[in-house]
MOPAC internal coordinates of N, CA, C and O (Angstrom, degrees):
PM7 1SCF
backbone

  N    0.0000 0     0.00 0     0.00 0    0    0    0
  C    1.4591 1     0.00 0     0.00 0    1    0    0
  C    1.5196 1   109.08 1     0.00 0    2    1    0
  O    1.2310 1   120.37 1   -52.31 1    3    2    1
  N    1.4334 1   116.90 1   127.69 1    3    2    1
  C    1.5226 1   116.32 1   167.06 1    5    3    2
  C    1.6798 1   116.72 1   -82.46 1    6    5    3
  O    1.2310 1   129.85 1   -34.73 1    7    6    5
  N    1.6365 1    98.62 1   145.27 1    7    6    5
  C    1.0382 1    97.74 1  -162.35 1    9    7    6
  C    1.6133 1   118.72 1   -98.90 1   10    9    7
  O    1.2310 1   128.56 1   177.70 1   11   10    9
  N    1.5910 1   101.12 1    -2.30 1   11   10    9
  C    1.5817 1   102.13 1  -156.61 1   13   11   10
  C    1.2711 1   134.81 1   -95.51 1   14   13   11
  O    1.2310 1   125.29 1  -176.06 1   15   14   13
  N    1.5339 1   107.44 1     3.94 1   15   14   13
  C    1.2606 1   126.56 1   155.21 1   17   15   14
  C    1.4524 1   128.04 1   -70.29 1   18   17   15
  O    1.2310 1   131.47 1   145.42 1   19   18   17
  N    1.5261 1    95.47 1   -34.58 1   19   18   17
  C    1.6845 1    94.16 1  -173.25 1   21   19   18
  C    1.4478 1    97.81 1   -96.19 1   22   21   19
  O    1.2310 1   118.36 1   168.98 1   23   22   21
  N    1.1840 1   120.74 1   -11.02 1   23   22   21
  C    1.9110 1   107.12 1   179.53 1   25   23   22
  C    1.7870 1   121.67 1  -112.91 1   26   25   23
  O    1.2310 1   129.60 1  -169.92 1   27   26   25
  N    1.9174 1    99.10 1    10.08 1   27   26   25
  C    0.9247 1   118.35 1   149.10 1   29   27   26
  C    1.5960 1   118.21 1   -69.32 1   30   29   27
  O    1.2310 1   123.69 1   119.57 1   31   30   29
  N    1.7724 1   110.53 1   -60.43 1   31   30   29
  C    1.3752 1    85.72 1  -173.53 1   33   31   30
  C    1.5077 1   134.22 1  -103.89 1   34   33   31
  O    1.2310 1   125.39 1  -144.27 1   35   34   33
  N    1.4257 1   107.24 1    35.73 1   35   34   33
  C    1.8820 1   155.35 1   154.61 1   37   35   34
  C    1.1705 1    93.30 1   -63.27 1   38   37   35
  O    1.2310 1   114.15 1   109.58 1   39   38   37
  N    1.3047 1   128.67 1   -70.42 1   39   38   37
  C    1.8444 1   137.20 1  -165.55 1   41   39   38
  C    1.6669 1    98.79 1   -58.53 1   42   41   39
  O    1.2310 1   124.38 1   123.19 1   43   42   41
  N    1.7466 1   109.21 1   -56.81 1   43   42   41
  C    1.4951 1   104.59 1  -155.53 1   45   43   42
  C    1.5025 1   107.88 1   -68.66 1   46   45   43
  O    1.2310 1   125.88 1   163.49 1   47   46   45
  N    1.5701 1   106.31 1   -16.51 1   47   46   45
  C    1.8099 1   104.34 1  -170.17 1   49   47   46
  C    1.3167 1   105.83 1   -92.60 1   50   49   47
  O    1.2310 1   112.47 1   161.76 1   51   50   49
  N    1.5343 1   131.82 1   -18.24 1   51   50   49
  C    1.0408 1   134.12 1  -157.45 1   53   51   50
  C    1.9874 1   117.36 1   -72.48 1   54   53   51
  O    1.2310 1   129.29 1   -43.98 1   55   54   53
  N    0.9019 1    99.71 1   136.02 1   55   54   53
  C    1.8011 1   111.91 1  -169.56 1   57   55   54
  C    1.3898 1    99.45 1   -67.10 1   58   57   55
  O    1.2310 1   114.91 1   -38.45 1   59   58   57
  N    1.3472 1   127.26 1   141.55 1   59   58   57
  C    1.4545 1   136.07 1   156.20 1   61   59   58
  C    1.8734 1   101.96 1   -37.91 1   62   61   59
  O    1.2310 1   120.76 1   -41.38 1   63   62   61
  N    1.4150 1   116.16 1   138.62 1   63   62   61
  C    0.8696 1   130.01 1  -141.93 1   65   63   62
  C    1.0359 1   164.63 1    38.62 1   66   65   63
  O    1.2310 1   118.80 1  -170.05 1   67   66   65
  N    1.7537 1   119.89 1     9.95 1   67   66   65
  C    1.1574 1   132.07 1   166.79 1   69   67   66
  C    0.8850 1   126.52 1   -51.52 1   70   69   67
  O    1.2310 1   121.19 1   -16.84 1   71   70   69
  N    1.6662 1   115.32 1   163.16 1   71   70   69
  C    1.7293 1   115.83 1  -164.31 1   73   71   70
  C    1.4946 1    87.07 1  -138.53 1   74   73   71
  O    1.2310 1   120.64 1   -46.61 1   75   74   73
  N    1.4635 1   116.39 1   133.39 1   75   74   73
  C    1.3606 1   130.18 1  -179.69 1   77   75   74
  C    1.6457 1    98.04 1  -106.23 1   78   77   75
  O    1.2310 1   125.02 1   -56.67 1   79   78   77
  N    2.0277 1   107.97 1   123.33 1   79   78   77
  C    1.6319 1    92.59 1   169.50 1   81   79   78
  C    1.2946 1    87.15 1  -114.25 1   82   81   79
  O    1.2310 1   114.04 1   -31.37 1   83   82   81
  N    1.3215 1   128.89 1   148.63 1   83   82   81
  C    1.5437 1   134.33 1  -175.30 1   85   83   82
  C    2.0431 1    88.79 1  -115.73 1   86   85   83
  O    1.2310 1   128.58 1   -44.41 1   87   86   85
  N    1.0862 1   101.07 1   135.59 1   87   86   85
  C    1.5700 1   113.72 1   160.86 1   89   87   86
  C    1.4999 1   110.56 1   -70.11 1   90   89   87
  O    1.2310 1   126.49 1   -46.60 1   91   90   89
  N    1.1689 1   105.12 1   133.40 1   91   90   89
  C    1.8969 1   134.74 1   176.94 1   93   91   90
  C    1.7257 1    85.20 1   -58.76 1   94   93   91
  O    1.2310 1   133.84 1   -45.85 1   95   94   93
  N    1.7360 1    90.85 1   134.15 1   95   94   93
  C    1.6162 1   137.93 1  -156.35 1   97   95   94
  C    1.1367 1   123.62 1   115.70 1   98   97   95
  O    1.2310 1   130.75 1    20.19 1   99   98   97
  N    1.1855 1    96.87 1  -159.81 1   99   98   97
  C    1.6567 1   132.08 1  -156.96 1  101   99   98
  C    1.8837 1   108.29 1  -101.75 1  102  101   99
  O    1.2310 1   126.13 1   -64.12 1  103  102  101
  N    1.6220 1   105.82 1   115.88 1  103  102  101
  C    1.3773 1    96.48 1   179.26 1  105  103  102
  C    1.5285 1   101.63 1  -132.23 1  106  105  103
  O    1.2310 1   124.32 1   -60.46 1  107  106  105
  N    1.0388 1   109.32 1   119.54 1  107  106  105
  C    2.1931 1   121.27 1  -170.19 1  109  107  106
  C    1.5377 1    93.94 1   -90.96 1  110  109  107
  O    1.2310 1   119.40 1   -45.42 1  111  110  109
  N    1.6900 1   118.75 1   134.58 1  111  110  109
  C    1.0522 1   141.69 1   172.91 1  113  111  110
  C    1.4223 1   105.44 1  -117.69 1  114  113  111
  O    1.2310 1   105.02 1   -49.76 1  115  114  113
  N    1.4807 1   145.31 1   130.24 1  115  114  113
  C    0.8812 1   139.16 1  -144.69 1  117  115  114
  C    1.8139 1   109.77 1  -141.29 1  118  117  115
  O    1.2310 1    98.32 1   -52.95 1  119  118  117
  N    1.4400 1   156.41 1   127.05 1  119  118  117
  C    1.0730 1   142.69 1  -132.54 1  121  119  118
  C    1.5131 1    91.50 1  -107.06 1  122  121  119
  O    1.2310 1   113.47 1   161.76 1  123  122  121
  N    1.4430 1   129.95 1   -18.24 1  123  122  121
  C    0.9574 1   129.39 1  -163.71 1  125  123  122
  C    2.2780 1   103.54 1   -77.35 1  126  125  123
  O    1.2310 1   132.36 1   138.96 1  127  126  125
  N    1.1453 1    93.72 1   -41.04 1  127  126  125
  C    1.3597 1   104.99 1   166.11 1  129  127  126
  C    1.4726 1   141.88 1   -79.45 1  130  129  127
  O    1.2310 1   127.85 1   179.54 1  131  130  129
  N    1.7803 1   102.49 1    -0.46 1  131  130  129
  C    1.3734 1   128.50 1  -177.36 1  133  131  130
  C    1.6299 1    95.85 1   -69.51 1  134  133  131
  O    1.2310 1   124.23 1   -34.80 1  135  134  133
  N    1.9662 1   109.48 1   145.20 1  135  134  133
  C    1.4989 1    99.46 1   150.03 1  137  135  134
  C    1.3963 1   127.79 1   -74.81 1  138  137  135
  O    1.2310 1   111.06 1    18.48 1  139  138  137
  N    1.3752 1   134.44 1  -161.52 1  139  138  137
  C    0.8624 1   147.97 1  -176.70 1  141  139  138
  C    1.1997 1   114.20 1  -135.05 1  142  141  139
  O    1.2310 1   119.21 1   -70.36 1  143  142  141
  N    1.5442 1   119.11 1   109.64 1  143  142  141
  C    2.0195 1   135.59 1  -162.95 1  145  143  142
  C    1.4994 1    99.02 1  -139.75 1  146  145  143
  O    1.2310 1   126.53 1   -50.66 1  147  146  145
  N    1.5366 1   105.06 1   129.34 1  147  146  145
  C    1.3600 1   109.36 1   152.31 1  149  147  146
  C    1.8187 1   122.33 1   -83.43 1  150  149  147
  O    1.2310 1   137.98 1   -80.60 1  151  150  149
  N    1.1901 1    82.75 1    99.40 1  151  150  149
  C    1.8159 1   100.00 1   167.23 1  153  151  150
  C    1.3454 1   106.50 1  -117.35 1  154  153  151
  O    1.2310 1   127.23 1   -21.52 1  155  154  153
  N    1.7505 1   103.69 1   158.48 1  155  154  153
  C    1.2778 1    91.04 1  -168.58 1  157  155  154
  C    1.8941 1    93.21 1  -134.83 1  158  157  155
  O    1.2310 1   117.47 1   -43.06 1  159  158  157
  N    1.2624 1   122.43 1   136.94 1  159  158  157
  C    1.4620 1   107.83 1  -174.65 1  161  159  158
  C    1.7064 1   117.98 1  -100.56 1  162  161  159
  O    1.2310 1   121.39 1   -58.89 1  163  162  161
  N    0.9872 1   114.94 1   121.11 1  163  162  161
  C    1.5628 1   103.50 1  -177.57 1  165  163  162
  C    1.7962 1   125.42 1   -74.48 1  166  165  163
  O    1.2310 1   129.07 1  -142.72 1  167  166  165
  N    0.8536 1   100.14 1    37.28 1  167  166  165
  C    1.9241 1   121.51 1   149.64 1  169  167  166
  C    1.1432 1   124.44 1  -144.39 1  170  169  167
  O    1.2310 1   121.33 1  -155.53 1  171  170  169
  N    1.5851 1   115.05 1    24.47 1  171  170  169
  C    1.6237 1   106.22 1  -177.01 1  173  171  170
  C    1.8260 1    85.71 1  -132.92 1  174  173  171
  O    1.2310 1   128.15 1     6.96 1  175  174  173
  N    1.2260 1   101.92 1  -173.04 1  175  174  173
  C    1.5859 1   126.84 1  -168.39 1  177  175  174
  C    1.2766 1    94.89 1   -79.36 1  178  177  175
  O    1.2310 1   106.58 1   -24.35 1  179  178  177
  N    1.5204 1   142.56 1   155.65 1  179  178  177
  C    1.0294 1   136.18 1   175.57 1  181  179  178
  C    1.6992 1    97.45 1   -90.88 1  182  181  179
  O    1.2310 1   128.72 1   -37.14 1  183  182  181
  N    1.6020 1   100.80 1   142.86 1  183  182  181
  C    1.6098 1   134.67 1  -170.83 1  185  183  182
  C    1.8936 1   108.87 1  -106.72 1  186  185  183
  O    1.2310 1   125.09 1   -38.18 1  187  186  185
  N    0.5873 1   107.83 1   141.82 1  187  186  185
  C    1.7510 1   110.21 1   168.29 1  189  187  186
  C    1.6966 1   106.04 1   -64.29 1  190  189  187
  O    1.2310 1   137.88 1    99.13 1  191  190  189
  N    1.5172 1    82.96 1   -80.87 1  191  190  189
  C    1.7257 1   120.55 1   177.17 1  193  191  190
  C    1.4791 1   116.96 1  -115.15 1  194  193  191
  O    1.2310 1   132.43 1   -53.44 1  195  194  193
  N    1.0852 1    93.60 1   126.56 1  195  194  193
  C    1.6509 1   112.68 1   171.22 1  197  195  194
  C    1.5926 1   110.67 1   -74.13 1  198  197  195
  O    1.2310 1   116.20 1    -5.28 1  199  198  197
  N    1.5032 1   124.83 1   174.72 1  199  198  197
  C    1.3742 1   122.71 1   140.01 1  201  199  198
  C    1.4757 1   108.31 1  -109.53 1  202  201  199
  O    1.2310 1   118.68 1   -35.36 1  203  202  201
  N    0.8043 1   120.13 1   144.64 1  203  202  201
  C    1.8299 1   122.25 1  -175.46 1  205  203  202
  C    1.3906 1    91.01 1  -122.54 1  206  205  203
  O    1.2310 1   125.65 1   -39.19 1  207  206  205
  N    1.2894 1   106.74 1   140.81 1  207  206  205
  C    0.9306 1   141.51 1   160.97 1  209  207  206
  C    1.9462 1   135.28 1   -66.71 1  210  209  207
  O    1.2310 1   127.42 1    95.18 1  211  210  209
  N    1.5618 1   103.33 1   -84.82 1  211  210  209
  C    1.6462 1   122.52 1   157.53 1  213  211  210
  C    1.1743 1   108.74 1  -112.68 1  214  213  211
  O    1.2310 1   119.65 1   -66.47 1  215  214  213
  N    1.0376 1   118.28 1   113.53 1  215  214  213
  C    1.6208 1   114.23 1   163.40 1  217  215  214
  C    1.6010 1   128.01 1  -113.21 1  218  217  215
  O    1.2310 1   113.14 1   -36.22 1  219  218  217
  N    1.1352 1   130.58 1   143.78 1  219  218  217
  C    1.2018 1   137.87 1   171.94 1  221  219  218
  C    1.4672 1   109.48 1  -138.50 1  222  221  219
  O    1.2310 1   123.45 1   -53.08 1  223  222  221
  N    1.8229 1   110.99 1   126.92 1  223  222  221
  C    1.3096 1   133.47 1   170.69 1  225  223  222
  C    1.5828 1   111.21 1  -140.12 1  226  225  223
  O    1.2310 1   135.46 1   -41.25 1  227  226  225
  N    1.4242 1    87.69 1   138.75 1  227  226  225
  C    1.2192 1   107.57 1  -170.12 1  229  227  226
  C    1.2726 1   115.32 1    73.48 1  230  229  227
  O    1.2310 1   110.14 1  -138.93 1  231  230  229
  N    1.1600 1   136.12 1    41.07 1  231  230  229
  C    2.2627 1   132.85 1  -175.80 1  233  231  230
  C    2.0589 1    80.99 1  -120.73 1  234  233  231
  O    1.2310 1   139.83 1   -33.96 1  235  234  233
  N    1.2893 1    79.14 1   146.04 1  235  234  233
  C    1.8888 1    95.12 1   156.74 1  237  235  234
  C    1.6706 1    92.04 1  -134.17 1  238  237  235
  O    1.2310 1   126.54 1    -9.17 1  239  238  237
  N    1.1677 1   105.02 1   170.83 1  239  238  237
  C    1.6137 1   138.37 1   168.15 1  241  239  238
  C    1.5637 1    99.96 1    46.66 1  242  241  239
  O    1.2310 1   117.76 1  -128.43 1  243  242  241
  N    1.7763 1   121.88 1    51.57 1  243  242  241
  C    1.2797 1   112.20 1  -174.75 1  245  243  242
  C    1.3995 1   111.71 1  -116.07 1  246  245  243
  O    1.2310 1   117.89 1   -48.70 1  247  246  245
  N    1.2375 1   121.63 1   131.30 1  247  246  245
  C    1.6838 1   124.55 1  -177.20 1  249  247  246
  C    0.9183 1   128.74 1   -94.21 1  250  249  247
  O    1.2310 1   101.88 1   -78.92 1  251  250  249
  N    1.4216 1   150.69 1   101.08 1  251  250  249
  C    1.7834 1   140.09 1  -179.19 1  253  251  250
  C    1.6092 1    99.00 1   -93.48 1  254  253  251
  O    1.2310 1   118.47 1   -72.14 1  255  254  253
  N    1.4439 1   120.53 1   107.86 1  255  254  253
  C    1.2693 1   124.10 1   170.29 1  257  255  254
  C    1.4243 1   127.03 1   -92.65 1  258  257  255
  O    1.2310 1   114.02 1   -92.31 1  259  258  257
  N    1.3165 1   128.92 1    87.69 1  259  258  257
  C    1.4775 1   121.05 1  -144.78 1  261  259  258
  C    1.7446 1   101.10 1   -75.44 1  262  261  259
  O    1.2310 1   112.14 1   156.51 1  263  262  261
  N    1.3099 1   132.44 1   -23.49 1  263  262  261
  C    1.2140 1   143.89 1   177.23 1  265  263  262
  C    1.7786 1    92.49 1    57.52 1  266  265  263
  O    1.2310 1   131.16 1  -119.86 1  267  266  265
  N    0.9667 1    96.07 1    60.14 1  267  266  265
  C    1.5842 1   100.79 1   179.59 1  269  267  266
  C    1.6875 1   128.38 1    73.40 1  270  269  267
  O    1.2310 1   123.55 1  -168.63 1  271  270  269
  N    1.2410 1   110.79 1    11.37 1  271  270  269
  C    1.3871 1   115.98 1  -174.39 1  273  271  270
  C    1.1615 1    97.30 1   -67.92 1  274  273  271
  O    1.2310 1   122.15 1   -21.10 1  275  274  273
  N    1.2749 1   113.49 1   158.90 1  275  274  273
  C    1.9818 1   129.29 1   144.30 1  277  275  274
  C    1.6476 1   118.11 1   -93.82 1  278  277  275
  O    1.2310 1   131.09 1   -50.27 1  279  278  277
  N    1.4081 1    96.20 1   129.73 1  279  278  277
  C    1.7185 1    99.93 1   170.31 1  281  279  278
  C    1.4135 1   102.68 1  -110.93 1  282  281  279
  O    1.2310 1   115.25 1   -68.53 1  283  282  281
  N    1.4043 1   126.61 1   111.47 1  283  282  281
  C    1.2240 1   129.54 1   177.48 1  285  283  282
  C    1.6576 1    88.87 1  -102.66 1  286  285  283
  O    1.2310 1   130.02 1   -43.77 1  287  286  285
  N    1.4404 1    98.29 1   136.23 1  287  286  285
  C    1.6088 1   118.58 1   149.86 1  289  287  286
  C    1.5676 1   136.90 1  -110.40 1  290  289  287
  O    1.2310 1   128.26 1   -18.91 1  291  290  289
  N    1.1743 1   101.71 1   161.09 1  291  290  289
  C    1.6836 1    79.56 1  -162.02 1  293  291  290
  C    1.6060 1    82.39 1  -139.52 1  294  293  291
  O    1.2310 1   124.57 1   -27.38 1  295  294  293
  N    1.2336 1   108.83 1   152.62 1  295  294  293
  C    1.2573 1   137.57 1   159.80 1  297  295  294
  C    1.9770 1   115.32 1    94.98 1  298  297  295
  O    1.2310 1   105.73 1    34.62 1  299  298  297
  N    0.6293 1   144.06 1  -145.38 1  299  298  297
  C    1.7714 1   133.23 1   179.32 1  301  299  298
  C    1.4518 1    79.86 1  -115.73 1  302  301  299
  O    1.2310 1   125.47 1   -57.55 1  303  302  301
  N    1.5212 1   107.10 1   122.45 1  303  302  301
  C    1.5174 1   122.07 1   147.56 1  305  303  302
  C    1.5614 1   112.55 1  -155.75 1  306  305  303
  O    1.2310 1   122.43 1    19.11 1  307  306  305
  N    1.6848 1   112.95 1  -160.89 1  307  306  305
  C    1.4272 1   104.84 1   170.08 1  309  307  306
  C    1.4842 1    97.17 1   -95.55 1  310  309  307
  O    1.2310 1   107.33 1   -18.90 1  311  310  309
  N    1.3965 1   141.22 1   161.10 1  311  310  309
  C    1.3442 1   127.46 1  -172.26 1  313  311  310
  C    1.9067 1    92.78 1   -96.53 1  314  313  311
  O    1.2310 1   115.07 1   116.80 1  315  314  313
  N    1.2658 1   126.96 1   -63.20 1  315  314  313
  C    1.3017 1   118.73 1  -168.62 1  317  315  314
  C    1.8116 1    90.28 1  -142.04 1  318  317  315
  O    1.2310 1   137.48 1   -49.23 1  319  318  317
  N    2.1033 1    83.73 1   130.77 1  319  318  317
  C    1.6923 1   107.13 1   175.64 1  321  319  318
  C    1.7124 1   117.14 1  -108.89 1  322  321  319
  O    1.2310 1   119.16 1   -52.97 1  323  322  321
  N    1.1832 1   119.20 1   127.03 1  323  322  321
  C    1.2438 1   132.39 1   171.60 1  325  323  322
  C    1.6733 1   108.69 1   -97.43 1  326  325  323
  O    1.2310 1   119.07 1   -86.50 1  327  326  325
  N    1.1459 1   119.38 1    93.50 1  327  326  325
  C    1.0990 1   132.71 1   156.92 1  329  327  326
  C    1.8896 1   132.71 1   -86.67 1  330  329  327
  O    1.2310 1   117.72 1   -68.25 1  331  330  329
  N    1.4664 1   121.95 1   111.75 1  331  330  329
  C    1.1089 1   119.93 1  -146.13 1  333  331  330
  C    1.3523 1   127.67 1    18.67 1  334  333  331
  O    1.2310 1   116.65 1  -109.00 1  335  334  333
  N    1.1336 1   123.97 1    71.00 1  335  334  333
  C    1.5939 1   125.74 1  -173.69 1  337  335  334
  C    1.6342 1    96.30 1  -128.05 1  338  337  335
  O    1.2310 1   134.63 1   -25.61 1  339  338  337
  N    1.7918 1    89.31 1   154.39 1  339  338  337
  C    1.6504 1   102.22 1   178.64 1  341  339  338
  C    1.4065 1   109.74 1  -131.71 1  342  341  339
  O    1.2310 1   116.03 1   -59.73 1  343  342  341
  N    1.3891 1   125.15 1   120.27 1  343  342  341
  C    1.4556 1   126.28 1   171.26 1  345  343  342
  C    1.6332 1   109.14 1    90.55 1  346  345  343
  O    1.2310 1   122.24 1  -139.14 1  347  346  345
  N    1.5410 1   113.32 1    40.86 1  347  346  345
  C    1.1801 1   107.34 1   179.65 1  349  347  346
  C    1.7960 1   119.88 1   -90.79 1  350  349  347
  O    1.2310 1   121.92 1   -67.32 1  351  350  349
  N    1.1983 1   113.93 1   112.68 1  351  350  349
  C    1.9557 1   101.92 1   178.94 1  353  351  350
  C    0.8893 1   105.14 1  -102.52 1  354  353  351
  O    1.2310 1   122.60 1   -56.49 1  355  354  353
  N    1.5166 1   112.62 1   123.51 1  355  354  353
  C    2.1013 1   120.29 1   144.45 1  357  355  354
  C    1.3116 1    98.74 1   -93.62 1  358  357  355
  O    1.2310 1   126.06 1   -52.15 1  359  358  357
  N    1.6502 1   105.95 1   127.85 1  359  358  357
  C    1.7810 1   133.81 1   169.09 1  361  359  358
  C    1.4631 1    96.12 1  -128.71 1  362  361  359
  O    1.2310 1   132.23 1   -20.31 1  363  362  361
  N    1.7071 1    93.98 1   159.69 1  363  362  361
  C    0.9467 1   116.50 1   157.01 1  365  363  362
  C    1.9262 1   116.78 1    72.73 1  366  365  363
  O    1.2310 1   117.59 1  -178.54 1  367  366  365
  N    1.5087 1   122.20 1     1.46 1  367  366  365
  C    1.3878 1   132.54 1  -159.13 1  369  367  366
  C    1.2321 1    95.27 1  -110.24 1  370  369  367
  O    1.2310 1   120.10 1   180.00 1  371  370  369

């Protein structure tokens, strides 16, 4: 099962300070379902368009606690985007 539709729009609704606990396993991110963002990275080649993967813009004080999960991604993308955000933690992934 891909995951990045439904924890895309989990991320975009989610209130400044939420805490995400994900249940222990396996969660597949898939490139075919990624959006498409111009970001640009300053050690890589310059890109037009990215595929993104998870993204979050605009969240402060937000937590993804994987409690041991795996996020496998598959295909060439960015795996997870922070767009103007403050105080974001990934644990536990």
């Amino acid at each position: 099962m891909d995951y990045t539709d439904i924890l895309n729009r989990l991320l975009s609704e989610a209130e400044d300070g939420t805490v995400f606990h994900f249940a222990q396993g396996t969660y597949h991110f898939h490139a075919v379902h990624g959006t498409k963002g111009a970001y640009s990275l300053s050690n890589s080649e310059p890109i037009d368009e990215r595929t993104l993967s998870l993204v979050l813009k605009n969240k402060k004080n937000i937590v993804l606690d994987g409690n041991g999960a795996a996020f496998l991604y598959h295909g060439h993308l960015q795996p997870i985007t922070f767009d103007s955000c403050e105080n974001i933690t990934l644990k536990n992934l």
